[in-house]
C-alpha positions as CSV (number, residue, x, y, z in Angstrom):
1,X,-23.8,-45.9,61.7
2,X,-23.3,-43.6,58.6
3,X,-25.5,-40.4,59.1
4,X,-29.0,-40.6,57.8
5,X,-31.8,-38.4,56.3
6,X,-35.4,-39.1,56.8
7,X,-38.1,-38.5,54.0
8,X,-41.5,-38.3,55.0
9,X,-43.8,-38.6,52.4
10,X,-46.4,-41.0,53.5
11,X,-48.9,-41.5,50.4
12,X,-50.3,-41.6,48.1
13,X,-49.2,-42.6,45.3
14,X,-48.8,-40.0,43.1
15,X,-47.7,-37.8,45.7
16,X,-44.4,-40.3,46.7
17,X,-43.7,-40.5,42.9
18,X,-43.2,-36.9,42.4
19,X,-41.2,-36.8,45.3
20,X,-38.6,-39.6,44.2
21,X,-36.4,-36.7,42.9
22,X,-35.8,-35.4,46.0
23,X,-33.8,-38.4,47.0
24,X,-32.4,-38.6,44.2
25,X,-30.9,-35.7,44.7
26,X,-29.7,-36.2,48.1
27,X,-28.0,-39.5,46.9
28,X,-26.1,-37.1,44.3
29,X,-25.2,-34.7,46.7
30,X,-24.3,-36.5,49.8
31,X,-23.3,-40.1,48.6
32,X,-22.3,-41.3,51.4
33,X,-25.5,-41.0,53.7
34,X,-28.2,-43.1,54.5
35,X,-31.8,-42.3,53.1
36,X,-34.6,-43.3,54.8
37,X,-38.4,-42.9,53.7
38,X,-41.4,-43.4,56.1
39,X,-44.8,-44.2,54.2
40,X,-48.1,-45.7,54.3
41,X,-48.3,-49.4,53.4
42,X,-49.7,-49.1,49.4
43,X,-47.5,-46.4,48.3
44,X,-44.3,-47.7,50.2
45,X,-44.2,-50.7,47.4
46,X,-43.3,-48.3,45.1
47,X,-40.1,-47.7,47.0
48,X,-38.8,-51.2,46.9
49,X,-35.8,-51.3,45.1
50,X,-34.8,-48.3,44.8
51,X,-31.4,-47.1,44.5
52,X,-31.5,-43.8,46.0
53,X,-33.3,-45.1,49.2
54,X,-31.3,-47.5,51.8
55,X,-34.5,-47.9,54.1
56,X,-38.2,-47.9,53.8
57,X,-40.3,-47.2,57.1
58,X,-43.7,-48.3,56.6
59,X,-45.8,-46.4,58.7
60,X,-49.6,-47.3,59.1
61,X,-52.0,-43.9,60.3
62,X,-55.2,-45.4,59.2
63,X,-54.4,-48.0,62.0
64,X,-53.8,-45.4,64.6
65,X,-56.8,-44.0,64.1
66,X,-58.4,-47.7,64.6
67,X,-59.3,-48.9,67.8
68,X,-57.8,-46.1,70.0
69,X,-56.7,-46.0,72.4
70,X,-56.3,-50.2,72.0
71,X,-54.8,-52.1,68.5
72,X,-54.7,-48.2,67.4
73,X,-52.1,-46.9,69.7
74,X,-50.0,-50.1,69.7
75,X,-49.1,-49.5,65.8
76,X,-48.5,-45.9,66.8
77,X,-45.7,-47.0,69.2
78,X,-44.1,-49.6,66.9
79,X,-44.1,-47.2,64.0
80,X,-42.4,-44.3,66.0
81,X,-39.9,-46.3,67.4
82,X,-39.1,-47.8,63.8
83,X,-38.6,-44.0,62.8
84,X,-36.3,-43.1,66.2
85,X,-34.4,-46.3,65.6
86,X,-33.0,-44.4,62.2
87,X,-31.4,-42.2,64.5
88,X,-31.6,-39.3,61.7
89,X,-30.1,-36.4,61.5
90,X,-32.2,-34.4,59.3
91,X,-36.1,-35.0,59.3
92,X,-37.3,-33.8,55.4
93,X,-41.4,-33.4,55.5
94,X,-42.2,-33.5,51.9
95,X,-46.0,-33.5,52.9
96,X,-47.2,-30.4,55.0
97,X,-50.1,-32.2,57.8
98,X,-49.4,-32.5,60.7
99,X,-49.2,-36.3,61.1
100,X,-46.0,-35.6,58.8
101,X,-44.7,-32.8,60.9
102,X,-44.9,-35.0,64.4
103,X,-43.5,-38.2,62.9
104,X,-40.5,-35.8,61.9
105,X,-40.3,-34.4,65.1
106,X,-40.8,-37.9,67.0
107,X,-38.1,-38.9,64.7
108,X,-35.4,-37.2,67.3
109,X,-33.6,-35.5,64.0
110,X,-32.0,-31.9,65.5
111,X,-33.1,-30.6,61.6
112,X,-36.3,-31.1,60.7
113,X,-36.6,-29.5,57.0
114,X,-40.6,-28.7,55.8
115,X,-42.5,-25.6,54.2
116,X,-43.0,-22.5,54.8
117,X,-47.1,-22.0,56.4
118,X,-48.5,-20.9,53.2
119,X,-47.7,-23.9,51.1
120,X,-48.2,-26.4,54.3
121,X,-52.0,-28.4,54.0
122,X,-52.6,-28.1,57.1
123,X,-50.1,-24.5,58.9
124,X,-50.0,-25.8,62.5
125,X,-47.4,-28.1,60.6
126,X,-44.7,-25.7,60.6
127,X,-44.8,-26.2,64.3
128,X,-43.1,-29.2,64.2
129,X,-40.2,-28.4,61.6
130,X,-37.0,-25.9,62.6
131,X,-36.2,-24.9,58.7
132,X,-39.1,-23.8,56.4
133,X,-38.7,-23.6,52.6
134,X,-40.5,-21.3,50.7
135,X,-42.3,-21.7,47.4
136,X,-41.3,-21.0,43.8
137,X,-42.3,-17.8,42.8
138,X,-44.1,-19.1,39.7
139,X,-46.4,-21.3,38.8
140,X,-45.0,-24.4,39.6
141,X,-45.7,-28.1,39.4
142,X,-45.7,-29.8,42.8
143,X,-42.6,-31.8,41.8
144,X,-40.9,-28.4,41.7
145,X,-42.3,-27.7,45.2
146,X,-40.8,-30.9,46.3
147,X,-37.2,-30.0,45.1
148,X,-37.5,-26.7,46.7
149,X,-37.1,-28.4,50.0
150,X,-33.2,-29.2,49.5
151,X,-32.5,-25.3,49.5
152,X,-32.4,-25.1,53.4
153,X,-30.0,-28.1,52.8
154,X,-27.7,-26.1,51.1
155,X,-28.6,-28.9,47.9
156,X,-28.7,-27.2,44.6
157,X,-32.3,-28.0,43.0
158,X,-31.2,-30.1,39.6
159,X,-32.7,-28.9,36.1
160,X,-35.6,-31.2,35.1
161,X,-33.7,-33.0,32.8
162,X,-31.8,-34.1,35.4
163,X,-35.0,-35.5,37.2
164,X,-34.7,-38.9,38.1
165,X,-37.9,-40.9,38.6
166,X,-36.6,-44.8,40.1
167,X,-39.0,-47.3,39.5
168,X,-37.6,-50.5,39.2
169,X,-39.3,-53.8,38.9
170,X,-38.4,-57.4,39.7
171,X,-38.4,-59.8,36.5
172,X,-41.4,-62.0,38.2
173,X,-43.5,-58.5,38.2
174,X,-42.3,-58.2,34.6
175,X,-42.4,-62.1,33.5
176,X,-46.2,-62.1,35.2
177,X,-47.0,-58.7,33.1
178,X,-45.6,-60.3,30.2
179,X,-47.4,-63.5,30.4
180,X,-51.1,-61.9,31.2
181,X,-50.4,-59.7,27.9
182,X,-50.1,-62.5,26.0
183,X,-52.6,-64.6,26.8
184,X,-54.6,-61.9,26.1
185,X,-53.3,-60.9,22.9
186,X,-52.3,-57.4,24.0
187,X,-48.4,-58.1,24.1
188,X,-48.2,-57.7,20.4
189,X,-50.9,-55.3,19.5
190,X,-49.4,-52.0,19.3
191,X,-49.6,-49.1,19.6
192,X,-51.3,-50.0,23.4
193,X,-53.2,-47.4,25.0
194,X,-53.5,-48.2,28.9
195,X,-56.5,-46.6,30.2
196,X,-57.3,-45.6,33.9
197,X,-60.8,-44.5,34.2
198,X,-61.2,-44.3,38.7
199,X,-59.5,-41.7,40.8
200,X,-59.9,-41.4,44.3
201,X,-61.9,-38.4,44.6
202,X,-65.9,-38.6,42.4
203,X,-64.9,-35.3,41.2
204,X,-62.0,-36.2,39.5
205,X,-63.6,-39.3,37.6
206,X,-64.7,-38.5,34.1
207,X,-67.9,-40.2,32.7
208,X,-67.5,-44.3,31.9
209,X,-69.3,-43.6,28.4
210,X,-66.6,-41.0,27.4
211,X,-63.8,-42.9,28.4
212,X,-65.9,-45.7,26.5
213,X,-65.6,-43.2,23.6
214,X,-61.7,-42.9,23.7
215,X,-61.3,-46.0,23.9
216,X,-63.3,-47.1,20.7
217,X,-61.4,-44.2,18.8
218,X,-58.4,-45.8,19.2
219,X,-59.1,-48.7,18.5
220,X,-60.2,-48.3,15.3
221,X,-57.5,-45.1,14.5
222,X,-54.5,-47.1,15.5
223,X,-55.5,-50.8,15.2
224,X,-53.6,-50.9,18.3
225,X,-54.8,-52.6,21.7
226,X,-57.2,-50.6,25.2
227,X,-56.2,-52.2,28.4
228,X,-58.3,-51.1,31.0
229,X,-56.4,-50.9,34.5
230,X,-58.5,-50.4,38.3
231,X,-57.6,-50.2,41.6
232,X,-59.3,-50.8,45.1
233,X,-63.0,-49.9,44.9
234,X,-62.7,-49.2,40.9
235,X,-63.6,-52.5,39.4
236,X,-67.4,-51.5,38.9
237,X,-66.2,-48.1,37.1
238,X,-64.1,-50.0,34.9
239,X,-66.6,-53.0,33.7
240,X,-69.2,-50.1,32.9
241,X,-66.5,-48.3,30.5
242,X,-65.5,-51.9,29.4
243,X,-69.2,-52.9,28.5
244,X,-70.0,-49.6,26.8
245,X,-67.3,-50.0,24.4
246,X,-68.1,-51.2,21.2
247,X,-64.5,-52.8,19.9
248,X,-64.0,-54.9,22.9
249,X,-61.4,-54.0,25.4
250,X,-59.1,-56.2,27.9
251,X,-59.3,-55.4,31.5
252,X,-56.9,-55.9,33.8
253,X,-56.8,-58.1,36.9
254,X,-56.7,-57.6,40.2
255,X,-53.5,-56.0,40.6
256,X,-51.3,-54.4,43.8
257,X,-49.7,-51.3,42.7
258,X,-46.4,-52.9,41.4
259,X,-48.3,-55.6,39.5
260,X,-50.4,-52.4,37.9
261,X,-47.1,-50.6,37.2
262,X,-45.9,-53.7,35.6
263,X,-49.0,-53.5,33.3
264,X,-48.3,-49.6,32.6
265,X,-44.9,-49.8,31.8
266,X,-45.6,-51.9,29.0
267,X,-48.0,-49.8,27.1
268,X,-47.4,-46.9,24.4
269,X,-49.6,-44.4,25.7
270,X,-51.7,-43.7,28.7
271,X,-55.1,-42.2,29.0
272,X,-56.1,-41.0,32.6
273,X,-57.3,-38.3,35.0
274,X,-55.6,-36.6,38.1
275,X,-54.6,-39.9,39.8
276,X,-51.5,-42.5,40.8
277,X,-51.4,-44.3,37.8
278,X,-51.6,-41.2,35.4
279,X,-48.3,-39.9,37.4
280,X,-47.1,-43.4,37.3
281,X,-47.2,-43.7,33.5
282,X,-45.4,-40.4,32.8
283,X,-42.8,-41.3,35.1
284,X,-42.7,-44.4,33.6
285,X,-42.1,-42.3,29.8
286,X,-45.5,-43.2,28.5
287,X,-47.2,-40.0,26.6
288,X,-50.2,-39.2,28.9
289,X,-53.6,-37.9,28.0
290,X,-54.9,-36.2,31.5
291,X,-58.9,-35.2,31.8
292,X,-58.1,-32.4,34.5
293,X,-61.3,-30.9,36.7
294,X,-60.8,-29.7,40.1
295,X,-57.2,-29.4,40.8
296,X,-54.3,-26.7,38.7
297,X,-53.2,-28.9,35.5
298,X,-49.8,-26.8,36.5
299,X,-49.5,-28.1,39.7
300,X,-51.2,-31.9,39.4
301,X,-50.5,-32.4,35.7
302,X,-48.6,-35.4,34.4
303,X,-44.8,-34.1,34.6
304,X,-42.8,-33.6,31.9
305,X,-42.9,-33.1,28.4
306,X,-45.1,-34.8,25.2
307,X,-48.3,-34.8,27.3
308,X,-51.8,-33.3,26.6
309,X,-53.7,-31.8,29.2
310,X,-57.3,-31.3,29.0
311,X,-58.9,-28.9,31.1
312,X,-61.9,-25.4,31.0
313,X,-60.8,-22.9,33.3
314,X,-64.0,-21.5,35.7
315,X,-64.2,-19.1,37.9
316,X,-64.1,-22.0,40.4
317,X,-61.2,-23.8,39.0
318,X,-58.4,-24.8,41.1
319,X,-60.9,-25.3,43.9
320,X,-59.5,-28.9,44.8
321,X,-63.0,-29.6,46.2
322,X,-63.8,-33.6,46.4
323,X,-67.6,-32.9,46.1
324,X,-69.3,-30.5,43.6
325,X,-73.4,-30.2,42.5
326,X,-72.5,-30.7,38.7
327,X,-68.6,-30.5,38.4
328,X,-68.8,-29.0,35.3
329,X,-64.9,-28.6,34.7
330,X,-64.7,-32.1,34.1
331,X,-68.5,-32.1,32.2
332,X,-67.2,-29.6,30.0
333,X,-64.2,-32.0,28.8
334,X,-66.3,-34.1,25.7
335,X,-65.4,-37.2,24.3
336,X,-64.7,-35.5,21.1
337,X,-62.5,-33.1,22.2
338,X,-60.6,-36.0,24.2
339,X,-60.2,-38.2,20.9
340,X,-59.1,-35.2,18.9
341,X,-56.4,-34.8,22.2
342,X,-55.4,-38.8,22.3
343,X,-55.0,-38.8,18.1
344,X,-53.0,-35.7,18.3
345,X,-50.4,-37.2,20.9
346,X,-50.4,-40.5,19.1
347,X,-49.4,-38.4,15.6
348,X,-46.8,-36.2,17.4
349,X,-45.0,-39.0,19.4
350,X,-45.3,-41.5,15.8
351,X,-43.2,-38.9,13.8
352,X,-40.0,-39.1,16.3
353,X,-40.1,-43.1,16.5
């Protein structure tokens, strides 16, 4: 068996897409091993297919914590031996809890690379790892964090235009994407603005009327199409942005994560806030428009360039708190302001095409 490196980035969404460069920068540097990633069920769909990743684990801690010590702990066993079974050498824990840290240490790999306490969620996690990297000394997005992490590997970190982002999909995901599209009338209507108005946390969802707003604006600005996209527990969000809009929007099915991507990758331009599909659209290449509240627009916005990032710096900003009495960052961000910020992406990106 060919040696093997272990990736342990369990979810969510976002979080595994910004740390698909750091396998792909294994694969460059050490061609010949095997790479492994252990995640949670959702997100580890996104690894399917992927070039730069031999094995995908798909490890289930929101069943441990069912049931124990009965169903609970039987998933805990299976999933631990399906990580020992890699047999890996180095153990890389691109997430910084400590469930991360003990599946990397249960994983039996002599080298188990993490970070350094400071930039670690939860610190008793560096308990569990033998080599700690430590974090730029700049502000930094997180997928530069993530990169940092091949440095105790002796891995040079590649320049971001070197970044790859692998997110390949099968030709029934596109054919399917395709045919919905059509029968809707989106599949010719350009320019199509994809719009994702949930997020997992209530302080990082901006108001259905505004995202109503955008929509309308760009629809009559462009001409072009507003396909509205939702995930688990999102559908009621979305049919109150779809029904305040005045121009008549399309919204999306029921979709998994790789039917969704499907969806994305055939738009022009995405509208969003801090959340999977927002990062999944800019590493798809669609210009982004992020509505930013609690978290660093540095750190959590969409990577790369030819995005716009809206955001109103408080004295509280940064605070990545999931509840807030008003949360005024993201009351500050107005629909006008957000129209004036799609329009001006739209004009930009229409003068190179």
């Amino acid at each position: 068996m060919s040696r093997c490196v272990l990736i342990i980035r369990l979810g969510a969404v976002g979080d595994v897409v910004h740390t698909l460069p750091l396998a792909s920068a294994i694969r460059d540097a050490w061609p010949g091993v095997r790479i492994a990633w252990a995640a949670e069920p959702s997100p580890s769909m996104l690894l399917r297919g992927n070039p730069d990743v031999d094995e995908v684990v798909t490890v289930d801690t929101r069943a441990w914590r069912r049931n124990l010590p009965g169903g609970g702990l039987s998933v805990l066993r299976n999933d631990l031996r399906a990580v020992r079974r890699l047999e890996a050498e180095v153990a890389i824990d691109a997430q910084g809890l400590i469930k991360s840290g003990f599946l990397a240490w249960a994983s039996g790999a002599p080298a188990r690379v993490g970070f350094e306490h400071r930039a670690c969620r939860e610190g008793m996690n560096v308990l569990f790892t033998t080599r700690q990297a430590p974090l730029p000394s700049h502000p930094h997005h997180v997928v530069e964090k993530n990169l940092r992490l091949l440095e105790p590997l002796g891995i040079p970190i590649p320049p971001p235009e070197a970044l790859r982002f692998p997110l390949p999909e099968s030709p029934g995901e596109g054919e399917a994407a395709e045919a919905f599209l059509r029968r809707v009338g989106l599949l010719a209507r350009r320019p199509l603005l994809v719009v994702h108005p949930g997020a997992g946390w209530p302080t990082k969802r901006w108001a259905a009327e505004r995202f109503a707003a955008l929509g309308d604006a760009w629809r009559e600005a462009s001409g072009g199409g507003v396909l509205l996209t939702w995930g688990p527990d999102e559908e009621a969000s979305v049919r109150s942005v779809a029904s305040a809009m005045r121009t008549g929007p399309v919204v999306a099915p029921a979709t998994d994560i790789r039917e969704m991507m499907a969806l994305i990758r055939r738009g022009d331009y995405f509208a969003g806030g801090d959340t999977g599909p927002t990062h999944l659209a800019a590493a798809l290449g669609l210009p982004c428009l992020s509505v930013m509240g609690p978290t660093d627009p540095v750190r959590n916005g969409p990577w790369g360039p030819g995005h716009a990032v809206l955001h109103h710096r408080l004295a509280c900003s940064n605070c990545y708190g999931r509840s807030c009495p008003d949360i005024e960052c993201l009351e500050r961000v107005g629909a006008g302001e957000a129209v004036r910020g799609l329009l001006g992406l739209w004009e930009a990106h229409e003068k190179y095409r």
